[in-house]
C-alpha positions in Angstrom: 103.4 119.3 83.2 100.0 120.3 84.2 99.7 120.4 87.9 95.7 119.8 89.9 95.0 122.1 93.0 93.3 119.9 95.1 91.7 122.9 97.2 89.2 122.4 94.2 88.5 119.1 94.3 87.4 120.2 98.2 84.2 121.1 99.1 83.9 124.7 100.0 83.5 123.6 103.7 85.7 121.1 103.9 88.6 123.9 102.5 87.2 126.5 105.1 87.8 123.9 107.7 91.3 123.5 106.9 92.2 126.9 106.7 90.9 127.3 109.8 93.1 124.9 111.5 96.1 125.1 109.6 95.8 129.2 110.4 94.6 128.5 113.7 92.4 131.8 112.5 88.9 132.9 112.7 89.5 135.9 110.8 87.4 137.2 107.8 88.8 141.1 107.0 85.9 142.9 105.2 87.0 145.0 102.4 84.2 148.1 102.9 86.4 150.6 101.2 84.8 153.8 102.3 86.3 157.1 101.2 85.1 158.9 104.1 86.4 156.7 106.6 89.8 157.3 104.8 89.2 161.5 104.8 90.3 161.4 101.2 87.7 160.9 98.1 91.0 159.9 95.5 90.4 156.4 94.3 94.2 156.4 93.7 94.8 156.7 97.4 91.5 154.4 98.4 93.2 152.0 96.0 96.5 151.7 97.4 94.7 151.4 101.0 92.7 148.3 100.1 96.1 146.4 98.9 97.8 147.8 102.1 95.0 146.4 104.2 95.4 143.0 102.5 99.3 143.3 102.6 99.3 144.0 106.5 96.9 141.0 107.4 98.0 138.1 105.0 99.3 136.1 107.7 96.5 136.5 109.9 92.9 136.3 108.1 91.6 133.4 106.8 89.0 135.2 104.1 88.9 138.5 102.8 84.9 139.7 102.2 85.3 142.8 99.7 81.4 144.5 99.8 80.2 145.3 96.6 78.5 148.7 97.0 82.3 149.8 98.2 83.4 149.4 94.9 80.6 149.4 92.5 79.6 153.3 93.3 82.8 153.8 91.3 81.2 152.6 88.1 83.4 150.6 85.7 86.6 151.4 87.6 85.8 150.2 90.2 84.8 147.0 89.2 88.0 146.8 87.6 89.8 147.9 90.7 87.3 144.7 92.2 89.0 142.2 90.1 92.4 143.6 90.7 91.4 142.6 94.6 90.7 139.0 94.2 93.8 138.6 92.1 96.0 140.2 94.3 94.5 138.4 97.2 95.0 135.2 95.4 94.2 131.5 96.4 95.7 131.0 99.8 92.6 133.0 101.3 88.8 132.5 100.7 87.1 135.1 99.1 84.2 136.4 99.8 81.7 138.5 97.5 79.4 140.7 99.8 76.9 141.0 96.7 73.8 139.8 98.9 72.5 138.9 95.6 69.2 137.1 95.5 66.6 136.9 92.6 64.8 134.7 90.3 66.8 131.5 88.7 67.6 131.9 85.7 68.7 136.1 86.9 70.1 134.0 90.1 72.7 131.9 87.3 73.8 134.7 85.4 74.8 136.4 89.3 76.6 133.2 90.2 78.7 133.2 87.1 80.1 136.5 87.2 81.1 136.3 90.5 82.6 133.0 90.5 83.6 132.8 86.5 84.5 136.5 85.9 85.9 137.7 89.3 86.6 135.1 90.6 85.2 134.6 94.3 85.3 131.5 96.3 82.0 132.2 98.0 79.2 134.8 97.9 76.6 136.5 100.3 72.7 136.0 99.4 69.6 137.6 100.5 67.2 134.1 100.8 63.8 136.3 100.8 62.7 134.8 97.0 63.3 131.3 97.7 65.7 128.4 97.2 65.8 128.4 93.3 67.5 132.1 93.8 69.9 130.1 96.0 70.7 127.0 93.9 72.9 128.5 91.2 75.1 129.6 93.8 75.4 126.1 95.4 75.9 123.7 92.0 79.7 123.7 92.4 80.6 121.9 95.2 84.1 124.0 95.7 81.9 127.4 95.5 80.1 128.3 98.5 77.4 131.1 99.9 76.7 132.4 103.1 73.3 133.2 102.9 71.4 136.0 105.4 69.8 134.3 108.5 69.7 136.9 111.0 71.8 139.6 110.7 73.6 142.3 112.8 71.2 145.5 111.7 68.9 147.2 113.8 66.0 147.0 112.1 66.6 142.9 111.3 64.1 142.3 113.8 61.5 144.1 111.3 60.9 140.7 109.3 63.5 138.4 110.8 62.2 137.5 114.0 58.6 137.7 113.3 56.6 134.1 114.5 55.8 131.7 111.5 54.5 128.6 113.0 55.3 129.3 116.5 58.6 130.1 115.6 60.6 133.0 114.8 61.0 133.5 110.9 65.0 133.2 110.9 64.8 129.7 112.1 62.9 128.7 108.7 65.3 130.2 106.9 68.2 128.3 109.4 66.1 125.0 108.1 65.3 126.3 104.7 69.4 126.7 104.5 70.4 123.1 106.0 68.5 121.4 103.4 70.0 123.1 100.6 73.7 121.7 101.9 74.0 119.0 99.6 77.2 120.3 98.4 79.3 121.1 101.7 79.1 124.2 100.2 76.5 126.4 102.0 76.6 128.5 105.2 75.0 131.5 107.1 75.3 134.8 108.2 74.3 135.3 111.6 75.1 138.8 113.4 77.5 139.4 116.5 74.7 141.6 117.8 72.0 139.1 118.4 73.7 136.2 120.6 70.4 134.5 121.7 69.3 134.0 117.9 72.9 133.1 117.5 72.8 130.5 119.7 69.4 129.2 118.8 71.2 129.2 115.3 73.7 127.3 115.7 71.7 124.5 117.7 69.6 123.9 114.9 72.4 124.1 112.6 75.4 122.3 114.3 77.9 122.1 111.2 77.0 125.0 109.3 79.6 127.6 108.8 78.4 130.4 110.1 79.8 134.2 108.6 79.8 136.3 112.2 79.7 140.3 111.5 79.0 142.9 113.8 82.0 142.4 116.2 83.9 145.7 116.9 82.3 149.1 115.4 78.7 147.5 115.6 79.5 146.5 119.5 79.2 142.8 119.0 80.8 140.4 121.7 83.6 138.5 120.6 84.0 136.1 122.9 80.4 134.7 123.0 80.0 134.8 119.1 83.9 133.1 118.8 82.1 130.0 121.5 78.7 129.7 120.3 80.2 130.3 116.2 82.9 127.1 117.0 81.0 125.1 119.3 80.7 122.6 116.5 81.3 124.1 113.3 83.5 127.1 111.5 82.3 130.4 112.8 84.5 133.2 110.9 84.4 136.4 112.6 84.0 139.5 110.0 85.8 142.8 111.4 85.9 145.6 108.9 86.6 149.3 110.0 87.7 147.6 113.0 90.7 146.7 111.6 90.8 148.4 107.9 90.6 151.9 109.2 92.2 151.6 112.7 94.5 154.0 114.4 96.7 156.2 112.0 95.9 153.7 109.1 99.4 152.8 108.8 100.4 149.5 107.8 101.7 148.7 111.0 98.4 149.8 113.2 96.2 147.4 110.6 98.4 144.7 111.1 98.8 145.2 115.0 94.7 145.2 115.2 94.6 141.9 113.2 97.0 140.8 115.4 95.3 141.7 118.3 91.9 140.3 117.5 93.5 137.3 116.2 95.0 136.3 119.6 92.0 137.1 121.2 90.4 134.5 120.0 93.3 132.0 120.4 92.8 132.9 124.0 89.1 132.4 123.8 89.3 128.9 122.4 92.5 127.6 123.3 
């Protein structure tokens, strides 16, 4: 008997949305595997770490965000040990490919179908700096979804981000730029922990967008402000990554405990 999975006949949002709830989480874990944060440069051993993190935090996250650049310096391997990830996280999470891709449309379709064909993702980050039609491939299946860059958590974002176009600050076009493209459900933003005016600003503009929230934890991001102004009126996940993937002795228990932890901080928050 063939059986449907009617996550997919969701919109991306509309799934996020009820993960959210159900979990009563606003978790994203971000997979940045990095050997030196582990003291060890074995794959092996950085391998069984990643499914450890994943193992200790299943019953907390909502979305696991594996970045790219973690596992592509590892040439072929490691994109094999990428699509081991997304298996073994499987399909009671969202996924999220940290690829930032962004180029040209046709380049842009060939991007969107190996992460969402070949791996597997659920969602994707995107650098919006060429234009919507690098954006559209990533936003023609309604159950497939992409946080694309609005203003983010670096330093230097500032550079180009908040430069005045129009009397306005250039993230705010791209906040616009964003919305209108949402004719799926499917698309959101990321917005950084570390700039809480813009965040705000953001999310005024853009009431029911998802919003992706790094920057809490290592990068000295406030929770509690990002959890408010994030879930005001839409889904704001918040990413923690060495926060929680390289935390304390590294031992199962001291991942889980830190998931915990930041998880029931924000049950606090928004109770």
């Amino acid at each position: 008997m063939f059986l449907v999975n009617y996550n997919y006949m969701l919109s991306f949002n509309s799934r996020l949305n009820g993960l959210v709830k159900q979990k009563r989480s606003w978790l994203c874990v971000g997979l940045d595997m990095n050997p030196e944060a582990l003291g060890d440069n074995d794959l092996s051993g950085l391998k069984d770490h990643s499914f450890k993190v994943i193992d200790a935090t299943r019953d907390l996250a909502v979305a696991y965000k594996p970045n790219f650049a973690f596992f592509e310096r590892w040439g072929a391997v490691g994109f094999a040990w990428l699509e081991e990830i997304v298996s073994y996280i499987g399909k009671e999470h969202i996924t999220i490919a940290d690829a930032k891709r962004g180029d040209i449309g046709n380049t842009a379709d060939q991007y969107a179908k190996s992460i969402f064909d070949h791996f597997g993702f659920d969602s994707v980050t995107l650098n919006p700096y060429m234009g919507s039609d690098s954006i559209l491939p990533f936003l023609n299946r309604k159950e497939k979804g992409a946080f694309i860059l609005c203003r983010t958590s670096n330093r230097s974002a500032k550079e180009l981000q908040d430069k005045m176009v129009d009397d306005e600050p250039f993230y705010l076009h791209v906040a616009r730029l964003i919305g209108g493209l949402n004719k799926n459900d499917n698309a959101g933003m990321v917005v950084g922990a570390t700039a809480p005016e813009e965040l705000q600003r953001i999310r005024d503009i853009a009431p029911q967008s998802p919003l992706l929230i790094p920057g809490v934890g290592a990068q000295g991001g406030d929770l509690s402000h990002s959890l408010r102004v994030g879930n005001q009126s839409g889904i704001g996940l918040i990413n923690v990554s060495r926060g929680i993937s390289f935390v304390g002795d590294m031992s199962e228990k001291s991942i889980h405990s830190a998931a915990a932890n930041y998880v029931e901080q924000m049950r606090e928050i928004l109770r």
